[in-house]
N, C-alpha and C positions, 0 to 999 in steps of 0.2 A: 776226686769223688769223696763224698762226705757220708756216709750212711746214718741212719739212726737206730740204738741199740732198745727196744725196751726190755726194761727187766721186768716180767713178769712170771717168775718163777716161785715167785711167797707163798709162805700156806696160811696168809690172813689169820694166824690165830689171836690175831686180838679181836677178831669178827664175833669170838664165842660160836662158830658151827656153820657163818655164814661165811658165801667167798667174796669178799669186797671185790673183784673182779669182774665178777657175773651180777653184779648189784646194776639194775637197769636205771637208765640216766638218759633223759627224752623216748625211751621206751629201746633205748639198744644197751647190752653189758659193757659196762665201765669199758672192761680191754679192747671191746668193739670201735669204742667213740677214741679211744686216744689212740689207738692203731690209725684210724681212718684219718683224723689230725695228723700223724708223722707221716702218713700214702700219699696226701693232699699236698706238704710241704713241696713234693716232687722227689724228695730223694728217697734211696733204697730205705728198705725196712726190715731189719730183723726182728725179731719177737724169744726171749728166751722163756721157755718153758719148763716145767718139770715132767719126766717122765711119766704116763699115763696120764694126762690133761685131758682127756678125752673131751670136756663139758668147755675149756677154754680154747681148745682147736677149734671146736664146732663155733666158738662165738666170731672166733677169725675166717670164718669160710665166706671167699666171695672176696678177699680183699689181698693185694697185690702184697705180701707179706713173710721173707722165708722165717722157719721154723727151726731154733736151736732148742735144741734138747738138752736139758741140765741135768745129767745124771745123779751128781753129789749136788741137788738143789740142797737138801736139807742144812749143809752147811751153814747155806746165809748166803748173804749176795753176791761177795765177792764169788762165788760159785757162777752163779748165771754173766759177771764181768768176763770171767776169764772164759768161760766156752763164747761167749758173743764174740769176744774179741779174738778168739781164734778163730772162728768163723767169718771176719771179715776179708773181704777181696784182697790183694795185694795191691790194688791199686787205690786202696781209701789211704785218704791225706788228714781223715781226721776220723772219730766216732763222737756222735751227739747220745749221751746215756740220757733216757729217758726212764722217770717213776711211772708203772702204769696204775695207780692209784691216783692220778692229778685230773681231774675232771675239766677243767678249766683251761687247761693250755690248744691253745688253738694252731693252725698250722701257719699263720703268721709270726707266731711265736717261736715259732722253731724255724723259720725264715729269717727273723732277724738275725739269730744265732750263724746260721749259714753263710749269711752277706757276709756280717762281720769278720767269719774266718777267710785270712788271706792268704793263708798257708807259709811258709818260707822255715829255715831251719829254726827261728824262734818264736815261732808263732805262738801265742797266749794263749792257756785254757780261758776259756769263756764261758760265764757261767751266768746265766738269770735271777733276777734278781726283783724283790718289790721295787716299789716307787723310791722308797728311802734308799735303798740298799742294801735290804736286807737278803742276805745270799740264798737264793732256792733252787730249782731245775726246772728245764734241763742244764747239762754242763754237757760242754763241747771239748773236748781232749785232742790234740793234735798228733799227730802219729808220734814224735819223739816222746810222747808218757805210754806206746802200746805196752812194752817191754816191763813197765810197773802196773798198769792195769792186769796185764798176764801175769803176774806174783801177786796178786792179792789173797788175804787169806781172811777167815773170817764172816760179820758179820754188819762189819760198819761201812761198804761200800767202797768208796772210792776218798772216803773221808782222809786218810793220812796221807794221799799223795795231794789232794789239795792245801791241805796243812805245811806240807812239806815245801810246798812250790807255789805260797802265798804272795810270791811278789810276781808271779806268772799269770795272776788270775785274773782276768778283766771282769768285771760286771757287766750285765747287759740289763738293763731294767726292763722289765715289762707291765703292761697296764693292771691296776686293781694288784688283786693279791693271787694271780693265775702263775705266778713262779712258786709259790708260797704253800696253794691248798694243799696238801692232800688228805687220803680219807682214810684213816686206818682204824674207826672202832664204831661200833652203832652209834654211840653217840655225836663224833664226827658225823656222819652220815646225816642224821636227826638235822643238826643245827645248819648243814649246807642244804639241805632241799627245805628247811625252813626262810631261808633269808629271802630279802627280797631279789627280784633277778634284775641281773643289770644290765 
């Protein structure tokens, strides 16, 4: 069993006051649409939060989704990594970390990620990617990295165990630049509901 982790625990402060989360996108909030993308995929879904979310609970109500509470969010990510991944079942063979800022990733997308993991004692992190290659998310981590995802500290994610285990990491490309978006300041936001839709 393969779960999907997102990390939605940020405090948007590059928003200037706004919560790029709750920033509506076909008329549902951002965490609404890429929860319902990971629900769709078919596999489990946790959602890491920060404590007191009241505004981003309520955007998840209605949708098959457990809820981790990120105590120490303020830390940075690695904060909402390691409670998610202590929070997964004993019987997950992988976590798929999801950005909940990606507007664009569809639940075939995190389907291809799924197929691909075969699991076995050296199974590759698998990780999404543009057309070219250019490395984006989500990333698929196999249960032998749980043990470094649960020591991470900081604020860069999951960034130095990729680094670290760069000959482990398969690409998986996906269509357009849907591994690639995401939305982290108004002006982001501006120039993606400007484009054309494809």
């Amino acid at each position: 069993m393969v779960p999907i982790l997102i990390l939605a625990a940020g405090a948007s402060t590059r928003m200037r006051g706004r919560d790029k989360l709750l920033e509506l996108v076909a008329g549902e909030p951002l965490l609404a649409r890429v929860a319902r993308a990971a629900v769709a995929s078919g596999a489990p879904v946790l959602v890491a939060l920060p404590a007191g979310s009241d505004r981003r609970v309520a955007a998840l109500r209605g949708l098959a989704v457990q809820i981790v509470t990120v105590t120490d969010a303020d830390e940075g990510m690695a904060a909402s990594i390691r409670a998610g991944v202590a929070a997964l079942p004993a019987s997950a063979t992988a976590v798929v970390l999801m950005l909940a800022d990606m507007p664009d990733i569809r639940s075939d997308d995190i389907r291809a990620l799924l197929v691909a993991h075969k699991g076995g004692a050296d199974a590759p992190i698998l990780r999404a990617a543009g057309p070219q290659g250019q490395p984006g998310h989500p990333v698929l981590f196999p249960a032998r990295f749980f043990a470094e995802l649960g020591a991470l500290q900081g604020d860069t994610g999951a960034r130095a165990i990729l680094a670290a285990h760069a000959d482990a990491v398969r690409l998986i490309p996906l269509p357009g630049t849907r591994a690639l978006t995401d939305l982290d300041t108004p002006e982001d936001w501006a120039v993606w509901r400007g484009r054309p839709t494809p």
